[in-house]
C-alpha positions, 0 to 999 in steps of 0.5 A: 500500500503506498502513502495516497492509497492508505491516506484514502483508506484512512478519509473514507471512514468519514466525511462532513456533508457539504450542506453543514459546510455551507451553512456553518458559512453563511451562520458564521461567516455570512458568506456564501460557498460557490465551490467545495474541494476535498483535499486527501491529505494528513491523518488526522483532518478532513480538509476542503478548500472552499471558495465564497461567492464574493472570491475569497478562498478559505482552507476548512480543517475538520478534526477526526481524530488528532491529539491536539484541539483547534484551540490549542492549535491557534494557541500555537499558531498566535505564538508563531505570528507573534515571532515574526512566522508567516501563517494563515489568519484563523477566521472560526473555530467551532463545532461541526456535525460530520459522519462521525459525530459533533467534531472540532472545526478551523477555518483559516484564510487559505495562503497565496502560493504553493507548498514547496514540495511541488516544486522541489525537484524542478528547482535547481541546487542553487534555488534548493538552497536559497530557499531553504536557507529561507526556511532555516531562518523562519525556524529560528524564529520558532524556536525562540519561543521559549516553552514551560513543558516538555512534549504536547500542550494542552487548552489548560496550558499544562504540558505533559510533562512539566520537567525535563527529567521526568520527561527523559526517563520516560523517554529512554523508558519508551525506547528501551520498551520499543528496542524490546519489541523490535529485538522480539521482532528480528528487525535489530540483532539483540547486540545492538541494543546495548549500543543503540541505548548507550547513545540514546543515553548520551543524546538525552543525558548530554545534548539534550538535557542542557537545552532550552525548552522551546517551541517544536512546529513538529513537522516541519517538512516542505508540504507544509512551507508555502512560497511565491513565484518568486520562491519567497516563503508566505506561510508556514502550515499545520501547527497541530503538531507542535510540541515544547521540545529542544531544537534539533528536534526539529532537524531531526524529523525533517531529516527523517521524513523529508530528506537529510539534504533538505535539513542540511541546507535549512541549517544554513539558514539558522543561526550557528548554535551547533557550530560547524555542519560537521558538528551540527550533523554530529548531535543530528544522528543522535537525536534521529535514534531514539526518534527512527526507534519510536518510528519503526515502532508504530508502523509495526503495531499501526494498522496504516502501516506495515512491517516492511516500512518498519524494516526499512526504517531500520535499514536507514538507522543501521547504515 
């Protein structure tokens, strides 16, 4: 199964009638809905773009089953707008009545431009670099937002963790658990475990525990950085990750989901608190351990998922 035919699998099990759409439209905003286009697209919302009569165009996210509420995205988001981060302007939050029951709803503004990743490949090394380097500096911004807890937030502003200690033994607790069920598995030969634990003891206990707490968008992968014809960067999209946390985290999961290069060349753009690349790249590897670990985990025991992607996730990590 590849990633559109499970992305359809996974949106067929819901769907909000166009005619609730339209009338949270004309009862909330007062504007009429002239066109309705479903977009396949994430795990956790149902997403349309809706055009009104009068031309404006709005993304409509309906939330059906992420871990993170409307409200407490918005929070985030305002605090993104805050540091000087491009983002669409939020219009509504609410309630709608889908398939599925009573959900959460966001309207947002839909951004001017196109997500990056459409025009990746096309772009020569020179573009690839000038706009991520773009990218890099908006993630700077990010991360100066400096949070109180370690991991998600939530609408009473408490984190789920309020230490970083508590918040790295249950971490290395987790991934300890998850190195079990892959040895069990005969994904990592049982030799390996003391080594992998060993450097995911030192990312946590050296790197990651004198770092400040900031702000994670959580998903920061070319999909959701919007840019111009010009290859300027207009916003940054889906906050619904996001996550207090320490910044090469950041790196970390760019580097896993979209590419190594991409989080390379955003580097550049970023003020030098690691250093040289070299040593950028050397804390990077160990924070892509635990997180490829917990990775290869969920495919194994997610029914959107397979063994084989958890394989291959293992075969990155190994080489």
């Amino acid at each position: 199964m590849n990633e559109q035919e499970r992305l359809n699998k996974i949106h067929s099990k819901y769907k909000t009638p166009d005619e609730n759409i339209k009338l949270l439209f004309s009862n909330e905003l007062g504007q009429e809905v002239t066109k309705l286009e479903r977009l396949i697209k994430g795990y956790d919302n149902e997403v349309y773009v809706v055009t009104t009569r009068n031309h404006n165009e709005y993304i409509v996210r309906i939330n059906q089953g992420g871990d993170t509420t409307f409200s407490n995205e918005a929070w985030g988001i305002e605090k993104a707008k805050d540091a000087g981060v491009p983002v669409p302007e939020i219009v509504f939050i609410g309630k709608i009545e889908s398939s599925t029951g009573l959900r959460d709803v966001m309207v947002q503004e839909k951004l001017g431009g196109v997500p990056l990743s459409t025009l990746y490949q096309t772009l020569s090394t020179r573009k690839r670099r000038d706009v991520l380097k773009q990218a890099g500096q908006i993630l700077s911004k990010l991360h100066t937002i400096k949070l109180n807890g370690f991991y998600k937030r939530h609408d009473d502003g408490t984190f789920d963790f309020s230490d970083v200690n508590t918040y790295i033994e249950r971490s290395l607790k987790r991934r300890s658990d998850d190195l079990g069920v892959l040895v069990k598995e005969g994904l990592i030969n049982s030799k390996k475990v003391d080594l992998m634990m060993s450097r995911i003891e030192q990312y946590y206990l050296t790197d990651f525990v004198n770092e400040p707490t900031v702000f994670l968008h959580g998903d920061y992968l070319p999909e959701h950085i919007f840019v111009n014809k010009e290859l300027e960067i207009v916003g940054i999209i889906d906050f619904g990750e996001f996550k207090g946390g320490v910044a090469i985290e950041d790196f970390a999961l760019t580097s896993f989901e979209a590419d190594l290069e991409i989080a390379k060349m955003m580097y550049a753009g970023y003020p030098k608190k690691w250093g040289s690349e070299k040593d950028f790249l050397e804390i990077l590897y160990l924070a892509r351990i635990p997180l490829m670990i917990g990775y290869a985990t969920h495919y194994l025991i997610s029914e959107n998922h397979t063994k084989q992607e958890a394989i291959d996730v293992i075969s990155k990590l190994t080489n």
